[in-house]
VOMI-990141 format. One record per atom (N, C-alpha, C): x, y, z; residue in one letter. Coordinates in steps of 0.05 Angstrom, whole numbers, plus 5000, padded with zeros to 4 digits. Example, Ala and Ser with C-alpha at 12.3 -4.5 7.8 and 13.67 -1.06 7.14 Angstrom:
<atoms>
526448865156A 524649105156A 526449345156A 525749555142S 527349795143S 525850015157S 
</atoms>
This chain:
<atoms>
501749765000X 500050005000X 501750255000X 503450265020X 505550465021X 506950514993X 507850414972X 508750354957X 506550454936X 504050444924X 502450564916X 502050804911X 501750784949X 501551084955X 503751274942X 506351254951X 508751334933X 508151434911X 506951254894X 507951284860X 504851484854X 503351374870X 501051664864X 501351874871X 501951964889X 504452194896X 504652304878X 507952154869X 509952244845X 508352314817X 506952134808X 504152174788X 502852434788X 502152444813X 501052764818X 502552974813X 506052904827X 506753204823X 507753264797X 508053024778X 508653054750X 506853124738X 504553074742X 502153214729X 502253534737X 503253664752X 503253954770X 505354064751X 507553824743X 510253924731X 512354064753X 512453914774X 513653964797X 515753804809X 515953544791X 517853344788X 520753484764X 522453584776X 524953544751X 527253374773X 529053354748X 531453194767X 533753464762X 536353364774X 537553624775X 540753684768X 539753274744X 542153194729X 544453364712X 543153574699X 543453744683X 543254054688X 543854004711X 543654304722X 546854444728X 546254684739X 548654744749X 548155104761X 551355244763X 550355484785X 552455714765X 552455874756X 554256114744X 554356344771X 557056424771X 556656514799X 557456844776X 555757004786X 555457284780X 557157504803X 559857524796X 560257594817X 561157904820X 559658124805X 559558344814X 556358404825X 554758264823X 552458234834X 551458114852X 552757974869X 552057854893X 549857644888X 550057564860X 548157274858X 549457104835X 546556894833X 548056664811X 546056614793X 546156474784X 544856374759X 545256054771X 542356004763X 541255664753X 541055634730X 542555454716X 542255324686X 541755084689X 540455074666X 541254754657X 542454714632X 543354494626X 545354494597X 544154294577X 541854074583X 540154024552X 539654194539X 538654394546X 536754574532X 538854914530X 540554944551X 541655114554X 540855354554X 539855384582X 537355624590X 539055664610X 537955984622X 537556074651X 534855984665X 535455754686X 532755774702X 531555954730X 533256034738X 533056204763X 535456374765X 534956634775X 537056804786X 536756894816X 538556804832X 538456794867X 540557024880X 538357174884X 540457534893X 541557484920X 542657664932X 543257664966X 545557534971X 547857434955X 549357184962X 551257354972X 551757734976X 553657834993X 555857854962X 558857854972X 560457954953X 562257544948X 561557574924X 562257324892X 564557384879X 566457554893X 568657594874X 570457414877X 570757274887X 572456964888X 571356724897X 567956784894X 566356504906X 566856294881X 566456064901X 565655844896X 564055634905X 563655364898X 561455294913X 561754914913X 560554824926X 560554484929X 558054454925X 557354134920X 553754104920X 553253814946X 550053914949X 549653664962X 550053364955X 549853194970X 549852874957X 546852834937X 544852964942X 543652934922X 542753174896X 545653254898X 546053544878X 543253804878X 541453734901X 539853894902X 540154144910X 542754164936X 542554484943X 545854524939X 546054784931X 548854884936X 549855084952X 552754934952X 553555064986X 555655324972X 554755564978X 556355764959X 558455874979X 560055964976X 562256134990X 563756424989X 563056584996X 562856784988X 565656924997X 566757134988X 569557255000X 569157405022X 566257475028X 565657635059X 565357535076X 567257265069X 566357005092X 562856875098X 561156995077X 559156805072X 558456545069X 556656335080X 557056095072X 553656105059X 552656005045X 549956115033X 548955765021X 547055715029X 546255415014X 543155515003X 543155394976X 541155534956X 540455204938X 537655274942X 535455034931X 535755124906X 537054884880X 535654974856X 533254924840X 532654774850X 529154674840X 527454864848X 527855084873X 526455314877X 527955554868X 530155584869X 530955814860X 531256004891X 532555904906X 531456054932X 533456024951X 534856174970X 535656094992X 534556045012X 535855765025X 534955675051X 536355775072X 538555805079X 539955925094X 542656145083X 543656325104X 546356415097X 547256445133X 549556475132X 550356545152X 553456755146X 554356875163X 557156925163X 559156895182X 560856695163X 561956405181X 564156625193X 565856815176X 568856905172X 569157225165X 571357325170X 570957585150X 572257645120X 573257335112X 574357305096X 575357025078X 573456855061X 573656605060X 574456595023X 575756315020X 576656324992X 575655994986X 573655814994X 572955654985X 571955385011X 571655115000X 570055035021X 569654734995X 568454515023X 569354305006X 567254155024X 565753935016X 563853835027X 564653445042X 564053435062X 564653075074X 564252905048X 565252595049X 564952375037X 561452435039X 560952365061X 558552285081X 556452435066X 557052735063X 555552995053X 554853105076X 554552955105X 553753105129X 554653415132X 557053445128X 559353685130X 560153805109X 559654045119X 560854295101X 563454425118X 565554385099X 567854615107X 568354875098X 569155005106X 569455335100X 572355345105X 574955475088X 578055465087X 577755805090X 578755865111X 578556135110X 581156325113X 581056575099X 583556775102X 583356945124X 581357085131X 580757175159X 579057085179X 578956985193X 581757015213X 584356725204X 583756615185X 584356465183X 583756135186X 584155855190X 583755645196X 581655555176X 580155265194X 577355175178X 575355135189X 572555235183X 570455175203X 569154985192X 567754795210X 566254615187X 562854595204X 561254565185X 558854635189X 556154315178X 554154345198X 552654145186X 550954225158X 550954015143X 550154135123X 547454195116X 546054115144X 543554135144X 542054305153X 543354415173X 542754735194X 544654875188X 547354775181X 549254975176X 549555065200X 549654955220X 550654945260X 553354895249X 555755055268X 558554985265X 558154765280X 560054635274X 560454315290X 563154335299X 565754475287X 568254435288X 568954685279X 571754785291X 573255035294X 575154945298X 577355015267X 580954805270X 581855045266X 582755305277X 585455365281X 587755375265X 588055435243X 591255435227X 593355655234X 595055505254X 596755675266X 599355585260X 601855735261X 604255705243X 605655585279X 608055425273X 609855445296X 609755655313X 610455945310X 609856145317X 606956255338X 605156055324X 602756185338X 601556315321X 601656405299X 601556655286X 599656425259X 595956635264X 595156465247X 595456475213X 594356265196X 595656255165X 592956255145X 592556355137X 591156305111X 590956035097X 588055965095X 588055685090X 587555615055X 589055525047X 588155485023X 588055115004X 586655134983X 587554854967X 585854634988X 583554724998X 581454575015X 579554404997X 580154205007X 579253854998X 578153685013X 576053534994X 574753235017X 577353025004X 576652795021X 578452605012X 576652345020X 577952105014X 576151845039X 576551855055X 574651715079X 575551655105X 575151855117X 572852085104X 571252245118X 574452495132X 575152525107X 578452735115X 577852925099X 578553115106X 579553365096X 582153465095X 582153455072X 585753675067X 586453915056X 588154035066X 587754395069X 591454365064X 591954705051X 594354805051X 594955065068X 596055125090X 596455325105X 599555595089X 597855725082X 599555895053X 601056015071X 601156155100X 603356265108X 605456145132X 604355905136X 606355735156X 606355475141X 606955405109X 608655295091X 607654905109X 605154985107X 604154645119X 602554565103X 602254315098X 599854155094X 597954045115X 595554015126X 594453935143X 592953655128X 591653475153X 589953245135X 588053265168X 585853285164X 584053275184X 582853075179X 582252825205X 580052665204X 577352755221X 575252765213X 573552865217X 570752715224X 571452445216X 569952275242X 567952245260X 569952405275X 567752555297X 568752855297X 566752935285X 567753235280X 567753395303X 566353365328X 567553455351X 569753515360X 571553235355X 574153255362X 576253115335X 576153305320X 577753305293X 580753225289X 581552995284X 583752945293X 585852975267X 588453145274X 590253335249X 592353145248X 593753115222X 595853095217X 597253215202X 599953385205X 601753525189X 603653465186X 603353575165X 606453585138X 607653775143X 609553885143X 610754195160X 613054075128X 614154455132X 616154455106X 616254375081X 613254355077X 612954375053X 614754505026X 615554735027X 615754905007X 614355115014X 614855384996X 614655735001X 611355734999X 609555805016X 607755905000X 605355764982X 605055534992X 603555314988X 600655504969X 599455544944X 596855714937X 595255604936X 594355374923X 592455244911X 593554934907X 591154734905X 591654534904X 589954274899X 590254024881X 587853804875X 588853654884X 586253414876X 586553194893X 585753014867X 587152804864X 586452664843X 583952484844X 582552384815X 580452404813X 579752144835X 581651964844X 581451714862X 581551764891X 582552054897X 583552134926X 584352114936X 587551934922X 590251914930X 593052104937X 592152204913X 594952434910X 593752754914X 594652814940X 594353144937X 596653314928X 596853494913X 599453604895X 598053964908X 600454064920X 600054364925X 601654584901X 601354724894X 602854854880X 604255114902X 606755244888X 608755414909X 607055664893X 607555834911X 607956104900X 610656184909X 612356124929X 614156224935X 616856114920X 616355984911X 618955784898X 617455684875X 618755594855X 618155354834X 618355114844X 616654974836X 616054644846X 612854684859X 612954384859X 610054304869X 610454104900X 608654084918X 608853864938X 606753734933X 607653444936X 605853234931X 605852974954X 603152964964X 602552774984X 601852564983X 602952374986X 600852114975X 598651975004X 597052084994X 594751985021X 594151725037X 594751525008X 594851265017X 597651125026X 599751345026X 602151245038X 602651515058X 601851565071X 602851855086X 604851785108X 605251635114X 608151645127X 611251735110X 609851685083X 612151725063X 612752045066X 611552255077X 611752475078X 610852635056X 611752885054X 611553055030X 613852985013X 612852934983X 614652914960X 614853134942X 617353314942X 617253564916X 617753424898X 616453664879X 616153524843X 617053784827X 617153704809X 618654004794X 619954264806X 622354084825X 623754354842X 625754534819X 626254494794X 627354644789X 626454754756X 623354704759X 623854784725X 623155124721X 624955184736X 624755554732X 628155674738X 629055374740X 632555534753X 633855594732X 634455864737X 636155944726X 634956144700X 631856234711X 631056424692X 628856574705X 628956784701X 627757024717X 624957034714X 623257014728X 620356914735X 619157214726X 616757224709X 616657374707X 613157494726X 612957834726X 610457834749X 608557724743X 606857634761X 605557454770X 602757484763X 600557554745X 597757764737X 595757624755X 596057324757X 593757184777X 594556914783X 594856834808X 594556674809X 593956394799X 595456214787X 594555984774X 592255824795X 590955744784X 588655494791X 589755194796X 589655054818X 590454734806X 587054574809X 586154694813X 583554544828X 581254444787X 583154564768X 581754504739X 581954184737X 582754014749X 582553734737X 584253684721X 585953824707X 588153734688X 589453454692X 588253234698X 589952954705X 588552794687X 590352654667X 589552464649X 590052184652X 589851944649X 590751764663X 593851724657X 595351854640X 598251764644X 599352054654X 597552344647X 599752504653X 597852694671X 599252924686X 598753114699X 599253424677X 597353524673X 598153864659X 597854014680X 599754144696X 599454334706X 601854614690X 599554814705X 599555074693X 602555184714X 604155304689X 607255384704X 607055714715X 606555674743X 607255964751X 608956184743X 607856384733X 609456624728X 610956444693X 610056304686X 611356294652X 609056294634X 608256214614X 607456214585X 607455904577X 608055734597X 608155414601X 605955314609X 604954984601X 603654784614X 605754604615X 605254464641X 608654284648X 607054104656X 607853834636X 606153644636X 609153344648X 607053244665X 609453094690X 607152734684X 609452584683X 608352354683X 607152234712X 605252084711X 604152104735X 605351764753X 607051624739X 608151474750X 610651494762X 612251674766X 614051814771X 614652074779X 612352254776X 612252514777X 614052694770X 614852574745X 617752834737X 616652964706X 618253174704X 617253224679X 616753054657X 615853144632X 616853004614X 616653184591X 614553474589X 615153704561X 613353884572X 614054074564X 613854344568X 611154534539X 608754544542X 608454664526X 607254924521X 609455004495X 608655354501X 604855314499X 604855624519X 601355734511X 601956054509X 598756144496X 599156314495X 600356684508X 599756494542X 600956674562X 600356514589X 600456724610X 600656564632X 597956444635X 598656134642X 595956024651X 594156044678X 591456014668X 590556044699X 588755734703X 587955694698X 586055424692X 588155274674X 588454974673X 587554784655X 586554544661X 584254464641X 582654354647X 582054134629X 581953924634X 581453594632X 578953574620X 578453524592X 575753434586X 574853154605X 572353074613X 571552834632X 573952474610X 573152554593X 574952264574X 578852294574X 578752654582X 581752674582X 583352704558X 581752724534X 582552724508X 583952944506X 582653244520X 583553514512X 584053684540X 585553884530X 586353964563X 585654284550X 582954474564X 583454714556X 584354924571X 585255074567X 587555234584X 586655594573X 585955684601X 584656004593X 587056164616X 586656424604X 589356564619X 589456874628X 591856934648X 591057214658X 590857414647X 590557634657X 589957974645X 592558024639X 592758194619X 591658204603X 590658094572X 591957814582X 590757654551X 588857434562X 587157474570X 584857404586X 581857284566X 583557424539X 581157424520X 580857114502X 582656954504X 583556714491X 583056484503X 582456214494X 582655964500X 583655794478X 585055654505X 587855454482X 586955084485X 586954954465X 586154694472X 588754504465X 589354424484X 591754224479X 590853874470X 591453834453X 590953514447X 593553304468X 592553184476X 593353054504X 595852774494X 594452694461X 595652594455X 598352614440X 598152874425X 600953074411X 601753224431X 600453254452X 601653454472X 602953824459X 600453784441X 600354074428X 598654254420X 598554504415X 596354664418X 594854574393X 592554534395X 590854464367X 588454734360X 588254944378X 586155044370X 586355284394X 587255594394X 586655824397X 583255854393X 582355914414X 579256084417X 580056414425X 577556514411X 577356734425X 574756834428X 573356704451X 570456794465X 569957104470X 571857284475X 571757494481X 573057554506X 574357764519X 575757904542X 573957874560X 575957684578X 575957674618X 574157394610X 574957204599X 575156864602X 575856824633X 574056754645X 574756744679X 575056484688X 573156224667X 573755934682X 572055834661X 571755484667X 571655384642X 569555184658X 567454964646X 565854764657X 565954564632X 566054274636X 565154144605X 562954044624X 559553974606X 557753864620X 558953564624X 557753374635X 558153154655X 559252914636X 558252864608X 559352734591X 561452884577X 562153134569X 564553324556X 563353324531X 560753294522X 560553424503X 560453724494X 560553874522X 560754124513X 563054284534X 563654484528X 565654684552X 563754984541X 563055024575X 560955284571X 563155454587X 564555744575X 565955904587X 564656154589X 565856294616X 564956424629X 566456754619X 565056894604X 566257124587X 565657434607X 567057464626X 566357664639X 565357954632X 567258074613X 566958354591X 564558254577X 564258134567X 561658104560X 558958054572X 559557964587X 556657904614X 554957664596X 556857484589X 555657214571X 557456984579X 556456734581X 557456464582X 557056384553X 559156384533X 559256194521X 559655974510X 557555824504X 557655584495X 559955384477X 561455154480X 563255144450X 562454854446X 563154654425X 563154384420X 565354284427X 566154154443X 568753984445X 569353794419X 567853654404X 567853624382X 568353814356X 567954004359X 567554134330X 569954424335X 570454494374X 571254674372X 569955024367X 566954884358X 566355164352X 564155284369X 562955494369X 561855624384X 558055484381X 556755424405X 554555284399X 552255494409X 552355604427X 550855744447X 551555924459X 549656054475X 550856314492X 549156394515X 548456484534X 546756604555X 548256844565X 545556944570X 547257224583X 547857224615X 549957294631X 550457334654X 551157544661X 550957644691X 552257914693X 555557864705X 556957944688X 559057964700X 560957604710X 559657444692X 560057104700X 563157014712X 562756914733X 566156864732X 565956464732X 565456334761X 566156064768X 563555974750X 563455754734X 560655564728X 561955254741X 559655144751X 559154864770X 557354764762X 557554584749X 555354354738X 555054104764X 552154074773X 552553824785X 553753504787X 554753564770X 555953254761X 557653254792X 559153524787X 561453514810X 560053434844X 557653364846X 556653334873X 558552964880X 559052834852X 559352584851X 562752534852X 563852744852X 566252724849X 568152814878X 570452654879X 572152644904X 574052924904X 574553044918X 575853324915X 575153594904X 571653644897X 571353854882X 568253894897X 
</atoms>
């Protein structure tokens, strides 16, 4: 009977047209306007626009386990969770006075918040958004650090990079009451950003303060921190720095790693059985993203101000540029939907996401945004590290 009952239900609310799923959805974060955009990508519409999200100039966002609500993060230390089937916020709070991203439990119970002021990580239920846990990122000194390159992992862990006391942390979180840390100390200069491979083995930090990368292997952590590319900048003058590179694009293919070379005009592509180089390839300027089609075939790579206006697609297999785009000025970040048939980029000067074919390369679609920077397709609710 219960069971009946159910499906007449569901019958009903499909007849209302109140049933969608939320396969094909995703969030464009608008971030001179303190909101976002709901899309979906069959049809490639705007379905909702959700104001109030506070200041988006370096948000980002995680989704629930059942990709229904997203957990947004705002730089005013906002943590904001927003229904997209309604178009609406359920809660916000202000966790921080200053946050740069946030990463959700195995479990989904938990939401983390990696914060720059005051520093450390808070982590929150994901259901009330009640803090549950307050970790502290404090240098030897005492002196707290800016948390960056914040990750889920298995085993209900979180892993964080502490940018000014040169650590890696690995939190088990368990019992998030009493959160139990382990660190990596001496990392390297300046730890910025950082992924986690698509299995949740290997965390790789990138330097800002030095050339090279640190790399952790999760399932061997006694092995310590391993540097990787400590020297592919010696002996040549780095040039200034316009933004920050990204590692958190996915660039991992199953034999190689593309990461984007700080302060050069490089993608430095490192075999992933060994972690050493193996070629260098020019792009059109400094990179900020590159990014892994879901099959790994193509790696696209968008870049700082002022050549901001370009996208470069590397074929994974020639390990060479096959195809210059130009969407238009202030390319801010890149999405392929969940199978990679498409990469929808985010055209800031224009206040448009455009559409491209990963197949064809060429331009398919467009929507308008204000000011678009991060896009997040739900697929990523299913995936380990993002």
């Amino acid at each position: 009977m219960k069971r009946e009952m159910a499906v007449a239900a569901l019958l009903v609310l499909s007849g209302c047209g109140s049933v969608r799923g939320v396969g094909d959805m995703g969030v464009v974060i608008e971030r001179a306007t303190g909101s976002v955009e709901v899309v979906e990508s069959t049809g490639g519409t705007v379905l909702a626009r959700v104001e109030g999200l506070g200041d988006m100039s370096h948000a980002s966002l995680v989704y629930s386990r059942d990709a229904r609500y997203a957990f947004v993060f705002g730089r005013d230390g906002g943590l904001t969770k927003v229904d997209l089937l309604s178009g609406q916020i359920v809660n916000r709070i202000i966790q921080a006075g200053n946050s740069i991203g946030g990463s959700i439990s195995q479990d989904g119970r938990l939401v983390a918040v990696a914060n720059y002021e005051p520093g450390g990580v808070k982590i929150f239920d994901a259901q009330t958004l009640e803090l549950v846990a307050d970790i502290p990122a404090l240098s030897a000194s005492g002196k707290p650090s800016k948390v960056v390159g914040l990750a889920d992992v298995p085993g209900q862990k979180f892993v964080f990079s502490l940018f000014d006391a040169d650590e890696i942390w690995l939190a088990d979180v368990q019992d998030p009451a009493k959160p139990v840390i382990r660190k990596f100390t001496d990392v390297g200069s300046k730890p910025y950003d950082a992924l986690v491979s698509q299995n949740g083995r290997y965390y790789i930090a990138g330097l800002f303060g030095e050339d090279g990368f640190a790399l952790v292997d999760l399932w061997k952590p006694d092995a310590g921190v391993k540097r990787i590319l400590p020297d592919y900048g010696r002996g040549e003058k780095r040039q200034s720095v316009f933004k920050m590179p990204h590692l958190r694009g996915w660039a991992l293919t199953d034999e190689y790693a593309f990461l984007p070379a700080m302060g050069r005009h490089e993608v430095l592509v490192v075999n992933r059985s060994d972690w050493k180089e193996v070629k260098r390839i020019p792009v059109h300027s400094q990179p900020v993203f590159a990014m892994a089609q879901p099959d790994g075939r193509q790696v696209w790579v968008n870049f700082a101000h002022p050549e901001s206006g370009k996208v470069q697609v590397i074929d994974t297999m020639t390990m060479k540029v096959v195809k210059t785009l130009s969407p238009g000025p202030g390319v801010m970040h890149m999405e392929f939907t969940p199978r990679g048939e498409q990469a929808w980029l985010s055209v800031r000067d224009l206040d448009r996401v455009e559409v491209y074919s990963t197949r064809s390369l060429e331009r398919v679609g467009s929507l308008s945004a204000r000011k678009p920077s991060g896009i997040f397709f739900t697929s990523r609710a299913h995936r380990i590290g993002l």
